[in-house]
C-alpha positions in Angstrom: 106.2 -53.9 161.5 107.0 -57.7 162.1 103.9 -58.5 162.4 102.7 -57.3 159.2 105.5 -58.2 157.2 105.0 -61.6 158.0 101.3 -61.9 157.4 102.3 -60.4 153.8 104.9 -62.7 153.4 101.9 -66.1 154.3 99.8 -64.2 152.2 101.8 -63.6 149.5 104.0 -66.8 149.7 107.3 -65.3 148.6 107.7 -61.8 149.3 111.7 -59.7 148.6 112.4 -56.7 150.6 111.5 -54.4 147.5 108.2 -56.0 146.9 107.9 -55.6 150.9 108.7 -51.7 150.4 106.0 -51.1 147.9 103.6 -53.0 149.7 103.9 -50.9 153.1 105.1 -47.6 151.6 108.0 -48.1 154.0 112.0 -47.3 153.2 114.4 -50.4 152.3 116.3 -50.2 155.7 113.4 -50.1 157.4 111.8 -53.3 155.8 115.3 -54.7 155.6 115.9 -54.3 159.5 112.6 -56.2 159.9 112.9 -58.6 158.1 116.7 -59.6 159.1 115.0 -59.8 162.8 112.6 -62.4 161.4 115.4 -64.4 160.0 117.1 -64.0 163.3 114.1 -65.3 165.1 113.8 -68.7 162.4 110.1 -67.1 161.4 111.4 -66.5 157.5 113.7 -67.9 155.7 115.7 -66.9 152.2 113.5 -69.1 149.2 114.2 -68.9 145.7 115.5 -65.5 143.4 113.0 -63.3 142.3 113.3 -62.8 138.3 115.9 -60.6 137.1 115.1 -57.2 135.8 118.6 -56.3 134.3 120.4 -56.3 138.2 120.8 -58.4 140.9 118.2 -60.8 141.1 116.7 -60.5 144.9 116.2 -63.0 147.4 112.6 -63.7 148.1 111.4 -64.8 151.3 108.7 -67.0 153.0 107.7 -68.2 156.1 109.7 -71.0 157.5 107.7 -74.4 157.7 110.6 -75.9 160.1 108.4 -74.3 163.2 106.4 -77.3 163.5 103.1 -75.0 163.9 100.1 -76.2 162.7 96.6 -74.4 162.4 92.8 -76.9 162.9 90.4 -75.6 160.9 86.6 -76.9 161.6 84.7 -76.4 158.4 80.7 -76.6 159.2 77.8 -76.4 156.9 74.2 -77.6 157.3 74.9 -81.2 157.4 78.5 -82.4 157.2 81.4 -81.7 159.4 84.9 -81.6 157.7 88.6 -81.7 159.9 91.3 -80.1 158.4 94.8 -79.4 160.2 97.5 -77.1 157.8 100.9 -76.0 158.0 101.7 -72.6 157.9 102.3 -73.8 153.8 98.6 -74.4 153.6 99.3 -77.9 153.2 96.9 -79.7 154.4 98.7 -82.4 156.6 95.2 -84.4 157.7 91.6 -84.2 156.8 88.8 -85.9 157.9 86.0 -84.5 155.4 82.1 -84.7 154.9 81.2 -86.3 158.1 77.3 -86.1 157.9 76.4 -84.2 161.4 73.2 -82.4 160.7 73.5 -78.8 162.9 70.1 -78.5 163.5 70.7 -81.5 166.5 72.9 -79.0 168.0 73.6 -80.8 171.2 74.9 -84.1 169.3 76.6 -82.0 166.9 78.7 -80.6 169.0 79.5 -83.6 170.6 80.3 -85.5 167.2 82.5 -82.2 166.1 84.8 -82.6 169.9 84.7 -86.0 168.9 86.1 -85.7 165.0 88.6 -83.1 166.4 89.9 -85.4 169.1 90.8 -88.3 166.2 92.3 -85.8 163.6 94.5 -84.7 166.1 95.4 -88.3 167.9 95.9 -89.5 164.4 98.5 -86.7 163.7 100.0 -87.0 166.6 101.0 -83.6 166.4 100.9 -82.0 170.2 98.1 -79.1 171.3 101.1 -77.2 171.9 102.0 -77.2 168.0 98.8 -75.7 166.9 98.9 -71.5 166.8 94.8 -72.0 167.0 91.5 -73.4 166.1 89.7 -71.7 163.2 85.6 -72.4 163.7 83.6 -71.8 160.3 79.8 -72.4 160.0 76.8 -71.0 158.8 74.5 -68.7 160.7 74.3 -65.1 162.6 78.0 -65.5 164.0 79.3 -62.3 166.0 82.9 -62.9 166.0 83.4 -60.2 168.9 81.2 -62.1 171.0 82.2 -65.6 170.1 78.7 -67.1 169.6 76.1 -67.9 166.3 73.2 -66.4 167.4 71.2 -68.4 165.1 70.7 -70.8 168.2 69.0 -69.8 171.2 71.5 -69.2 174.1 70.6 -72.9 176.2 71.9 -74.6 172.6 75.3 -75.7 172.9 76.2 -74.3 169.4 75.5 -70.7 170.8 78.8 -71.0 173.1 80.4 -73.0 170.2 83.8 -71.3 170.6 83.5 -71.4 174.5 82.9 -75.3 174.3 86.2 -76.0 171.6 88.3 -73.5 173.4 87.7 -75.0 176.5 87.6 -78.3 175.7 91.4 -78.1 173.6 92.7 -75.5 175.5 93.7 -74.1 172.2 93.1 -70.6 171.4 90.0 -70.3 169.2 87.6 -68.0 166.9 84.9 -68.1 165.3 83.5 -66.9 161.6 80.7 -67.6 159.6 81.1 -70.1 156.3 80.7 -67.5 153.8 82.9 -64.9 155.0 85.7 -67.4 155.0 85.3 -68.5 151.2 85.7 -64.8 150.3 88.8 -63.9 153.1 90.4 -67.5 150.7 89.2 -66.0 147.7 90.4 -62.5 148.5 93.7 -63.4 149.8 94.5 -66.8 147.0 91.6 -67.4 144.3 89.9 -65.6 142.1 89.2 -62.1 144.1 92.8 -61.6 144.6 94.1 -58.0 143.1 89.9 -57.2 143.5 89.0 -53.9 145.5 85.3 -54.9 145.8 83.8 -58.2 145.3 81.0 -60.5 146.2 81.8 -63.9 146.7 78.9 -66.5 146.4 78.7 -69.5 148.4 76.6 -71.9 146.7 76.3 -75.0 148.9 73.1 -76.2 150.4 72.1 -72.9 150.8 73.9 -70.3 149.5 75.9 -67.2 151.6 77.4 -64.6 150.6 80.9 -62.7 151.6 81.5 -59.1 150.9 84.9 -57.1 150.2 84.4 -53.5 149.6 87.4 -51.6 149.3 89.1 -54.4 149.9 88.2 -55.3 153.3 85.5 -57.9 154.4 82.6 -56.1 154.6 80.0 -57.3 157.8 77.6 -54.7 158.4 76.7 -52.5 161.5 75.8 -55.8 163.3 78.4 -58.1 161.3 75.6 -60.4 159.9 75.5 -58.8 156.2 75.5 -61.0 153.0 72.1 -63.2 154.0 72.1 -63.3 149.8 69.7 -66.5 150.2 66.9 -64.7 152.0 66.1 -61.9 149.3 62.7 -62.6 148.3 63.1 -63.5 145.2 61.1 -66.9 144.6 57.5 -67.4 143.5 57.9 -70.5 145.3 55.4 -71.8 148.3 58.1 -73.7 150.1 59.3 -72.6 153.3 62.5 -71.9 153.4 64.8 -72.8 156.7 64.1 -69.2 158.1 61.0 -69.9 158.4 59.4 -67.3 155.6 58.4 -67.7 152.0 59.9 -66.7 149.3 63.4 -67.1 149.8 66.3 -67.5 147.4 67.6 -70.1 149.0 64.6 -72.5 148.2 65.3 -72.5 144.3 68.8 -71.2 143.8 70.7 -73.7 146.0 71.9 -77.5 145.4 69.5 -78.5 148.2 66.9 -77.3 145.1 68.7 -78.6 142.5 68.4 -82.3 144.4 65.1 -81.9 145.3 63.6 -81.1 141.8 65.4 -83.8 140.3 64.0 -87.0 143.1 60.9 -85.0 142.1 61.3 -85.9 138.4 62.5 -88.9 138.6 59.7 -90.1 140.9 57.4 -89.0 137.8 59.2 -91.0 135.6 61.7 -89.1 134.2 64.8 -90.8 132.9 68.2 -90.1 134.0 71.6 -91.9 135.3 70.4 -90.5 139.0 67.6 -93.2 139.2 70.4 -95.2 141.1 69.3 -96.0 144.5 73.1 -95.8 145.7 72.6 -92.2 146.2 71.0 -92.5 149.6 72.2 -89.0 151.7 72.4 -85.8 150.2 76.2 -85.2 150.3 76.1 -88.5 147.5 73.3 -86.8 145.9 74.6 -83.8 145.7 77.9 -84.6 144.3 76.6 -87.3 142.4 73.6 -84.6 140.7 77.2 -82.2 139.8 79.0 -85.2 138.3 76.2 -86.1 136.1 75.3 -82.9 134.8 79.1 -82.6 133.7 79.0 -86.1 132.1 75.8 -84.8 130.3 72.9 -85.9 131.7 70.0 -84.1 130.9 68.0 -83.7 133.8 70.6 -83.1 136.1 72.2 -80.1 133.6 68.6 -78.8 133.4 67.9 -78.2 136.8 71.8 -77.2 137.7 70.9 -74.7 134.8 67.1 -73.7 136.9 69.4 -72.8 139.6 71.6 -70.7 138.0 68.8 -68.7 136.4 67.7 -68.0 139.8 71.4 -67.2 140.9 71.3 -64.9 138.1 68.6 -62.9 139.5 69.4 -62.4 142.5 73.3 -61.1 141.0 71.4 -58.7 138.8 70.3 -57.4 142.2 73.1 -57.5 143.8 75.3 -55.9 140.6 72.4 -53.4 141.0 72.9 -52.2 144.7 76.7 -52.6 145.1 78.2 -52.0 141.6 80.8 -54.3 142.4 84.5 -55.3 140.0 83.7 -59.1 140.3 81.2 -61.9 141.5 82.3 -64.9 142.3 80.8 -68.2 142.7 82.4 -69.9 144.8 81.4 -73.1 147.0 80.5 -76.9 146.6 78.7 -76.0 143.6 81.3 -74.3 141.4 82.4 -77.2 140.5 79.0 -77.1 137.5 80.6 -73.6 137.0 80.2 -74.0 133.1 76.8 -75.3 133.6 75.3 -72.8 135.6 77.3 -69.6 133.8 75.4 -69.5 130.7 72.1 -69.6 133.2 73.2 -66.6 135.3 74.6 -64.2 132.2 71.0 -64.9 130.7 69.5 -64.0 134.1 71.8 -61.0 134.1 71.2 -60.0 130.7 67.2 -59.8 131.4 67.2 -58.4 134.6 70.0 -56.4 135.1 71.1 -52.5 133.8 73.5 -53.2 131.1 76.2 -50.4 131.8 76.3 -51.9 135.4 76.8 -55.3 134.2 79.5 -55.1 131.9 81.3 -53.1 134.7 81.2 -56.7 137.1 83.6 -59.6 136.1 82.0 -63.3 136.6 84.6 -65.7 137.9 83.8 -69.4 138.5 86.1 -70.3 141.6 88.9 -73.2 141.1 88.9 -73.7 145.1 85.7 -75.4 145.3 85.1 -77.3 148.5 88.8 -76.1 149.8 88.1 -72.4 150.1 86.1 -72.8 153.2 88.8 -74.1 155.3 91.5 -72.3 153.6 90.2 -69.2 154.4 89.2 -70.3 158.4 93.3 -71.2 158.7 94.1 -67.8 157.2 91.7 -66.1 159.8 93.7 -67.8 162.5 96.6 -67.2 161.0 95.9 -63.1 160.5 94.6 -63.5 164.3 97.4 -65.6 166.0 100.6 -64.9 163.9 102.1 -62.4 166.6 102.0 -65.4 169.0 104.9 -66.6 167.2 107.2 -64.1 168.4 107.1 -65.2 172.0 107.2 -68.9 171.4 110.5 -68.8 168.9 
């Protein structure tokens, strides 16, 4: 009962012993014993009153951030590394974001990821000891159970990628793919909280896809469902990075949204991206989102192609799943205005009308952050009983 309590009291943030009693169906001395033994052991501590309701106003409790424990999240997509260590707050206490590290030179990768890893926590100065565990998040086939992203062949060194941090730090580790993450942070603080079944859309450089049905992450038999970006969807001839054609990915996905508008430009369209500053595609990319909210043109019209093609592939999803909400969630939410009208057009053309006024839209406010957010609450839901024997 510890053990859960104080995952619902992280979770939650401030949790009183009625709340507590709802939650797990359990008695008030029962929660009440528990929770006084967390107190005991420093874990919780008494925070602020809860409102009143005509009594007593109860003492709401939250995990105490005295306990110098720490959790290192390493946040992975296609091309940039980010280094984030939090307290058990989420606070993020140091960050080293957006180092460009492409994944496909797997070898060198990981290499440049130890590497990163090693400064953040020099630079803290925060011991290994401190840290209740590492939190790996990237894209690809990751089995979680097994430890490895089988979207590498077994000599790569991004295979064992767990093996090689765990190792390495000496730091107990795991491993989950990027997508799942953004909708465990989602789930548990954004905009899929209080949701029984959602689909959380990661629109990056590709795009992924996390799955809660009945509110539980939702894997598959093999624990590699959501591959959203490889629905054949696109009239397009381009390959996409599996390999096929046809993909999603290739016209629903800010990689696109970059690519068509170089292409336009080098026709001789006119736009405030002709700059030549923009020179690597994490400055593109977030210099193509900041125009098309400042009103450029060509940047809002292709954001906009994008979305369309987004909007598609929801009305497919909506169709199979039925689900309360979609949310799109990612580097990319941050056009969320621009690319909304896009997808509900999409949805309106495409998609059974009962079934899509029964599924909410959400544009996410965690943007880039839900990634590693959700990677320190895996470690966290993972690691948390490891407190008990350390305090």
């Amino acid at each position: 009962m510890n053990n859960q309590i104080i995952k619902a009291i992280y979770f939650q943030k401030l949790q009183s012993i009625a709340q507590l009693s709802k939650t797990f169906n359990k008695s008030i001395p029962l929660i009440t014993k528990s929770v006084n033994s967390l107190l005991e052991m420093n874990l919780i501590e008494g925070n602020d009153l809860a409102a009143s309701t005509g009594g007593r106003r109860a003492i709401q409790f939250k995990i105490n951030n005295n306990l110098n424990t720490y959790t290192l999240v390493i946040a992975l997509d296609q091309f940039y590394t980010s280094i984030y260590i939090f307290d058990l707050e989420n606070n993020v206490i140091a960050e080293n974001v957006d180092n460009y590290n492409p994944l496909k030179n797997s070898n060198k990768a990981l290499e440049t990821i130890i590497s990163l890893t090693e400064a953040i926590i020099v630079e803290s100065k925060i011991p290994v000891t401190d840290f209740l565990g590492i939190g790996i998040s990237m894209p690809g086939f990751v089995d979680t159970e097994k430890g490895i992203n089988d979207s590498y062949d077994k000599q790569s060194k991004l295979y064992h990628i767990k093996k090689h941090i765990s190792d390495h730090f000496k730091i107990p580790t795991i491993i989950e793919n990027d997508s799942t993450c953004i909708a465990f942070s989602e789930q548990k603080f954004g905009a899929a909280k209080n949701i029984k079944s959602s689909l959380v859309i990661n629109l990056n450089w590709g795009v992924g896809l996390g799955m809660i049905v009945n509110d539980q992450i939702f894997k598959g038999s093999s624990g590699y469902a959501g591959e959203f970006s490889h629905i054949p969807l696109s009239d397009s001839n381009e390959l996409c990075s599996c390999g096929k054609k046809g993909c999603l990915e290739v016209e629903a996905s800010l990689t696109a949204a970059v690519k068509n508008v170089q292409t336009a430009i080098n026709a001789g369209e006119k736009s405030s991206l002709e700059s030549d500053q923009h020179n690597n595609l994490l400055a593109q990319g977030d210099a193509l989102l900041e125009s098309a909210l400042n009103g450029d043109q060509l940047a809002v019209a292709n954001l906009g192609k994008i979305g369309y093609m987004l909007g598609k592939g929801i009305a497919t999803l909506i169709h199979i799943l039925n689900p309360e909400a979609i949310i799109i969630s990612g580097r990319g939410a941050r056009a969320g205005t621009i690319l909304m009208p896009q997808i509900q057009t999409a949805i309106n053309e495409f998609c059974i009308p009962r079934l899509a006024q029964a599924t909410q839209l959400k544009i996410s406010d965690t943007n880039k952050q839900a990634q590693s957010l959700g990677t320190s609450a895996f470690i966290i839901d993972n690691f948390i009983q490891t407190l008990f024997h350390t305090n």
